[in-house]
C-alpha positions in Angstrom: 15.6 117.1 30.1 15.3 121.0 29.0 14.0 123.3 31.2 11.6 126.6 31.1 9.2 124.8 28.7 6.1 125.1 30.7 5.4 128.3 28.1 4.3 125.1 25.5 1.6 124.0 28.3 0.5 127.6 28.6 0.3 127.8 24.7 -1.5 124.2 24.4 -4.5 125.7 26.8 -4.3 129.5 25.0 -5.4 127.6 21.6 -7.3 124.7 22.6 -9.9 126.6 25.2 -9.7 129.2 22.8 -11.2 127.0 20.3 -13.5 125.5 22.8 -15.2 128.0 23.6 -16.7 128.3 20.4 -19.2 125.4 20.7 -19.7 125.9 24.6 -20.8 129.6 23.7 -22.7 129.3 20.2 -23.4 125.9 19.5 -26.9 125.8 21.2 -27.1 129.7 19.6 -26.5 128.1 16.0 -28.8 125.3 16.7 -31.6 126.8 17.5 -31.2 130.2 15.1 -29.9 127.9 11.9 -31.5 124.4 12.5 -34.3 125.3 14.2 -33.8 122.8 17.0 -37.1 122.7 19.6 -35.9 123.2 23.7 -36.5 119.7 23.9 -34.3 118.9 20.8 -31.5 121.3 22.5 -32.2 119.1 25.6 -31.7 116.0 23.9 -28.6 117.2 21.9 -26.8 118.7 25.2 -27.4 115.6 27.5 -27.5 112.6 25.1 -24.0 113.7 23.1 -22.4 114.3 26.6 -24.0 111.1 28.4 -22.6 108.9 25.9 -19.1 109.7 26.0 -19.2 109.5 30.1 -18.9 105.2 29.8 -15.8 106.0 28.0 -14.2 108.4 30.0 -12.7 105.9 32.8 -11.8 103.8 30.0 -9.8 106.3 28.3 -8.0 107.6 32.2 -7.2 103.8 32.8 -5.4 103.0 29.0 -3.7 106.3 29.7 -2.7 104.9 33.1 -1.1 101.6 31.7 0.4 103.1 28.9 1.7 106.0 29.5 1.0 107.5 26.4 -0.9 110.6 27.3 0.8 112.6 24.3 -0.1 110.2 22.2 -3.5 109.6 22.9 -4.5 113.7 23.1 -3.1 113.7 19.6 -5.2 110.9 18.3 -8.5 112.7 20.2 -7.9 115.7 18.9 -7.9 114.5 15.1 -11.1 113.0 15.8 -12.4 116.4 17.3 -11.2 118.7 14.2 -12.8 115.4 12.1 -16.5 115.4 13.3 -16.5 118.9 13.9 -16.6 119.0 9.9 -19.3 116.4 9.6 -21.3 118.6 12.2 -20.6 121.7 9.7 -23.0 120.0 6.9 -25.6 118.7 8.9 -29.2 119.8 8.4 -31.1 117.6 10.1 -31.6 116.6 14.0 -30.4 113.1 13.4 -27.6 114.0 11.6 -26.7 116.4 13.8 -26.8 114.6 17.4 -24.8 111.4 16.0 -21.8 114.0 15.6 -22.3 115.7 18.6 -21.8 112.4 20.6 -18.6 111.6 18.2 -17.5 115.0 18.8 -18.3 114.9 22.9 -16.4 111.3 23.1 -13.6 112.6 21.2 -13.3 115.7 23.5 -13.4 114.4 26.9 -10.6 112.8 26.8 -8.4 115.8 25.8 -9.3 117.8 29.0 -7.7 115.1 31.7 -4.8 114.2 29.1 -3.9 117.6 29.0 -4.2 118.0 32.5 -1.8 115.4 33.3 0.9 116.2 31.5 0.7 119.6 32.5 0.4 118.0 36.5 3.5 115.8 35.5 4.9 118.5 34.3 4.1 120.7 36.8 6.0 118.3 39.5 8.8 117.6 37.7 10.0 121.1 37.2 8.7 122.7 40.4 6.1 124.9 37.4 2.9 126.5 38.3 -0.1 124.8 37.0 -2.6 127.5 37.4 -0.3 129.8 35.6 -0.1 127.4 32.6 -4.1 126.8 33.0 -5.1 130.3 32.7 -3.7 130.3 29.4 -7.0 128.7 28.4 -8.8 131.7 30.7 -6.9 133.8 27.9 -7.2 131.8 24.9 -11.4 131.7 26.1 -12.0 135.3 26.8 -10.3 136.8 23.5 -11.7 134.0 21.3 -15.4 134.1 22.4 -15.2 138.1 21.9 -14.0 137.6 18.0 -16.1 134.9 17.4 -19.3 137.4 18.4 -17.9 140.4 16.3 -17.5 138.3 13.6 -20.8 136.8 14.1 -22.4 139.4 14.3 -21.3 140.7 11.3 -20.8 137.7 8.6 -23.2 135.7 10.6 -22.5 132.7 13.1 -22.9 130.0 10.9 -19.9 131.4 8.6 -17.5 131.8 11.9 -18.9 128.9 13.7 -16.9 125.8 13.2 -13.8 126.9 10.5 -13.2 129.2 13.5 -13.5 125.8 15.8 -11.0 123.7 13.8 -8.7 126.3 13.0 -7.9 126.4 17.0 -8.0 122.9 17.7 -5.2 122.4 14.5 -3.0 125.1 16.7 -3.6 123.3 19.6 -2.8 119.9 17.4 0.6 121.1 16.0 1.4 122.9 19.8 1.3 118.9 21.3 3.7 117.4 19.1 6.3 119.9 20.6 5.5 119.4 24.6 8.4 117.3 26.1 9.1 114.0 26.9 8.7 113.4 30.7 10.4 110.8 32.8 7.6 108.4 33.4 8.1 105.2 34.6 7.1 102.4 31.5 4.0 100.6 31.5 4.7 96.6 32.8 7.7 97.5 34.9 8.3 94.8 37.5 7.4 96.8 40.3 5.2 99.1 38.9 1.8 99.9 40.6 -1.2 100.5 38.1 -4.0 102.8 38.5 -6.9 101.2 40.4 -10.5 102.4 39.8 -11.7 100.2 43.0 -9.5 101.9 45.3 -10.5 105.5 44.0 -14.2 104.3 44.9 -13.3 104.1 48.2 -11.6 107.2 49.0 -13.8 109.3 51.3 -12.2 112.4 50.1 -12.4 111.8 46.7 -15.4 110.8 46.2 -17.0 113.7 48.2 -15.1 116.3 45.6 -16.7 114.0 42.7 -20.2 115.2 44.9 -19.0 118.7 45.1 -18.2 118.5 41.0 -21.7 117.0 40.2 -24.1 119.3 42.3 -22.1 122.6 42.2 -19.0 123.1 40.4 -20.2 121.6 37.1 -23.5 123.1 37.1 -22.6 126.2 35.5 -21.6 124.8 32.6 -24.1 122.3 32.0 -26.6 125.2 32.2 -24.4 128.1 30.3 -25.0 126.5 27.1 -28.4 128.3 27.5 -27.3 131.5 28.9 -26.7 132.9 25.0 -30.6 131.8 24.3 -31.3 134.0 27.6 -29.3 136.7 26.3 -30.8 136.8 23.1 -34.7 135.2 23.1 -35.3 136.4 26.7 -33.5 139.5 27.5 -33.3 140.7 23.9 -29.6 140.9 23.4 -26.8 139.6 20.1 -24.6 137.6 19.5 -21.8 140.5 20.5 -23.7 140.4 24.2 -23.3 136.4 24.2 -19.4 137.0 23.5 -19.6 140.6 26.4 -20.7 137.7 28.4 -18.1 135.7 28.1 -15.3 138.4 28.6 -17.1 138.7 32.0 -16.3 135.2 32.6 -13.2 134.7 31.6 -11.4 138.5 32.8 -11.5 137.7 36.1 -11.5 134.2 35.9 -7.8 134.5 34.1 -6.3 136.8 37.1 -7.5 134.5 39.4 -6.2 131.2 37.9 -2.6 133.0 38.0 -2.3 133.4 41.9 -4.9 130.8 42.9 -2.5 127.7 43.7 0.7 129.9 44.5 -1.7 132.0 46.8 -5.1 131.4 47.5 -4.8 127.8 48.1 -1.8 128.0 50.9 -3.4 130.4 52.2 -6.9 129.1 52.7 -6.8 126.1 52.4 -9.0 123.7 50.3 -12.0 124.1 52.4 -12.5 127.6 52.7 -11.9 128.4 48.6 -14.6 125.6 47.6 -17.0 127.2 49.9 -15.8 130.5 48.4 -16.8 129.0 45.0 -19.9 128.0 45.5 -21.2 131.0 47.6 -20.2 132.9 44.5 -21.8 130.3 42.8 -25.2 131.4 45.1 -24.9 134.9 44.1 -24.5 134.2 40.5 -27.5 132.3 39.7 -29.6 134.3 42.0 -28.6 137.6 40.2 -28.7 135.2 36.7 -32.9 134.2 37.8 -34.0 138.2 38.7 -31.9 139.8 35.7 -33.7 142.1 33.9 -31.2 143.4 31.6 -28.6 142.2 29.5 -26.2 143.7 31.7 -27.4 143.0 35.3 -27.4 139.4 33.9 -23.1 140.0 33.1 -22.9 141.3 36.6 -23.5 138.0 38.1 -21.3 136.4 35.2 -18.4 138.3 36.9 -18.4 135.8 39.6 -17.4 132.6 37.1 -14.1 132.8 38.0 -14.2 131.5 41.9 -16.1 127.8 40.5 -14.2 127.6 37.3 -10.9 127.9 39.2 -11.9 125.2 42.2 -12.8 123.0 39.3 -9.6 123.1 37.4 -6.8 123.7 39.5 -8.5 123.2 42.6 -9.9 119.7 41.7 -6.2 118.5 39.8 -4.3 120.1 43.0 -6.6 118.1 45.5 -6.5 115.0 43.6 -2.8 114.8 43.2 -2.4 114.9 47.7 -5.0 112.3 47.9 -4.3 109.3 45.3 -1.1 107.5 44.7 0.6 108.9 41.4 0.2 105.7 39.4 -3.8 106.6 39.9 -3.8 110.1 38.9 -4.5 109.9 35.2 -7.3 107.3 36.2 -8.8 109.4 39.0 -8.6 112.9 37.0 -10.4 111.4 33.5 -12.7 109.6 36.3 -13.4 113.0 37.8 -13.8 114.4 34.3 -16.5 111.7 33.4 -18.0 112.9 36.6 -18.6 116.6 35.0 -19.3 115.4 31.6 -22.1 113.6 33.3 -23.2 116.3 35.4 -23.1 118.5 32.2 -25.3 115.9 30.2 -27.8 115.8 33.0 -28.2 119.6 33.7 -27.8 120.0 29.7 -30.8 117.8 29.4 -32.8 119.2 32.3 -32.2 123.4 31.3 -33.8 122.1 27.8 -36.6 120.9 29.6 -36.8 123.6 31.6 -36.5 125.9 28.7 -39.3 124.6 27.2 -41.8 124.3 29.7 -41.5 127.2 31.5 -38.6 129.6 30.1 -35.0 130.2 30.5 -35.3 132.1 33.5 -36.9 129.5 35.6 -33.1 126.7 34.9 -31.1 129.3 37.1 -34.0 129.6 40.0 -34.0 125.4 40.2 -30.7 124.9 40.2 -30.0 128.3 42.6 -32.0 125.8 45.4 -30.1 122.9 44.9 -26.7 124.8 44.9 -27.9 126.2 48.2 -28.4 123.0 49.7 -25.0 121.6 48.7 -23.5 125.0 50.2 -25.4 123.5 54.0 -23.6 119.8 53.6 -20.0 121.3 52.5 -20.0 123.7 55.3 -20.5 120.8 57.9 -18.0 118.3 55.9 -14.5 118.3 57.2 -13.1 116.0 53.6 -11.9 118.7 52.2 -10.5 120.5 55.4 -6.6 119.9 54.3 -4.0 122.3 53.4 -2.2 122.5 50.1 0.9 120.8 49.4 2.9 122.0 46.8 3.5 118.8 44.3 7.2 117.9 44.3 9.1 116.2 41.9 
């Protein structure tokens, strides 16, 4: 097997978070600017389309599992992505609209943990550095988002939108083809252990980082679909402030991914940088709720990276000490449906929120519940364990 490859895995994330930042940024933007969508409607279109891909998620992590054909199945989901992200392109109409958001959604979820794994795998067979290789999407994120807003903000968003979308995703396509072959063992080998759901159910540790995932580290981005209509509606900002924004987020959030599992997590321990994450996480919405300005509201955006990292990296690294390897592709897209249905539900409740009372008011409810979550992990020992490098 050749060597000094994990450059490919880097790549893979550069292109494809590059081009998924895109809707994650601008898609509520363009929906509510070009369709006209209601903050009801946005509600509905953030939390159904996500909801209805979580069923599917496990489903997906468990064929992965059996087969062993993660390449293969990231291919086929990203087809489908580039595929309905045209359909979305022509839509007009709210129906229309939401049927390929939840195509596009089902599609998508499943590339995260397939990519994921093989970078893991990878990762373990060859002694690599999977935050390295993930904070080529931090990259791929920050440099995209800031184009996509110049350009939108001077040929319009709905021109830059979704070519700019499937362009990415095609990279990212072509990129997967060339990633190389691990040594896995084959599906249906006589003494091969498959991945079991049950057993993941009842794994103290794991399930209370699927709690930490739903209440705190997905929360951000559930709500940040909204935080371009703050910028814009509410504190009177463009499209190039949405994509300023978003070079807050992702600077920092890029140098920290490189030394966060060679560094941070030896040195602190798994604990110590969740609670790091979501004290930062405190801070952030608090600052997000009393912003008065365009760029107060970025200052608090500075402190993205410490939750986005303990989600990525942190979450794959934890995972892989505390699940047999024949259940890690099961337990990572399980952990995956666990955000996607955390970003459904505080999709579905910002829109509400939105509506009722105004964009200001998601970051003060969800600052209270973030705080509370902050209480229960500091008295939790289950993630009190220290890292362990994965070996091949």
């Amino acid at each position: 097997m050749k060597k000094n490859k994990g450059y490919l895995y880097f790549c893979l994330y550069f292109f494809y978070f590059a081009g998924h930042s895109i809707p994650l940024t601008y898609l509520n933007v363009y929906l509510e600017k070009y369709l006209h969508f209601t903050g009801s409607q946005l509600g509905l279109f953030s939390g159904i389309s996500i909801f209805c891909s979580v069923i599917l998620i496990p489903i997906w992590g468990m064929i992965g599992d059996r087969t062993r054909k993660y390449k293969a199945l990231l291919i086929g989901f990203l087809i489908a992505v580039i595929s309905f992200t045209y359909m979305l392109s022509i839509q007009t109409a709210f129906l229309g609209a939401l049927v390929f958001g939840i195509l596009i959604e089902v599609s998508r979820c499943a590339c995260n943990p397939f990519e994921d794994t093989l970078a893991m795998d990878y990762s373990a067979h060859h002694n690599g550095n999977f935050g390295l290789y993930r904070s080529g999407g931090s990259i791929g994120w920050m440099i995209s988002a800031l184009v996509v807003g110049l350009l939108a903000t001077r040929f319009g968003l709905d021109h830059v939108i979704f070519k700019g979308y499937m362009l990415l995703l095609t990279i990212a396509l072509f990129l997967v083809f060339l990633l190389p072959r691990l040594s896995a063992p084959k599906a249906g080998a006589g003494d091969e252990k498959k991945g079991d759901i049950i057993s993941l159910l009842k794994n103290k540790r794991y399930l209370f980082l699927l709690f930490i995932t739903l209440t705190t580290g997905i929360v951000a981005d559930g709500i940040g679909a909204y935080n371009g209509n703050h910028l814009i509606f509410t504190l009177g900002g463009n499209e190039l402030m949405v994509s300023i924004n978003s070079l807050c987020q992702t600077l920092p959030e890029f140098l920290y991914m490189m030394i966060f599992t060679s560094v941070i997590l030896p040195k602190f321990g798994y604990k110590k940088a969740y609670l790091m994450s979501v004290g930062a996480l405190i801070i952030r919405f608090a600052i997000y709720s009393l912003a008065p300005t365009p760029v107060v509201f970025m200052a608090g955006t500075l402190l993205h990276f410490f939750t986005i990292t303990c989600t990525t990296a942190g979450n794959m690294s934890f995972v892989r000490q505390i699940v047999p390897p024949e259940s890690f592709g099961t337990a990572a897209t399980l952990l995956y449906s666990a955000n996607t249905f955390a970003r459904a539900f505080y999709g579905f409740l910002g829109g509400q929120i939105y509506e009722a009372w105004g964009s200001r008011y998601i970051y003060v409810v969800v600052l209270v519940e973030v705080i509370v979550v902050f209480i229960v992990e500091m008295k939790s020992n289950l993630l009190d364990i220290p890292y362990q490098k994965a070996a091949e």
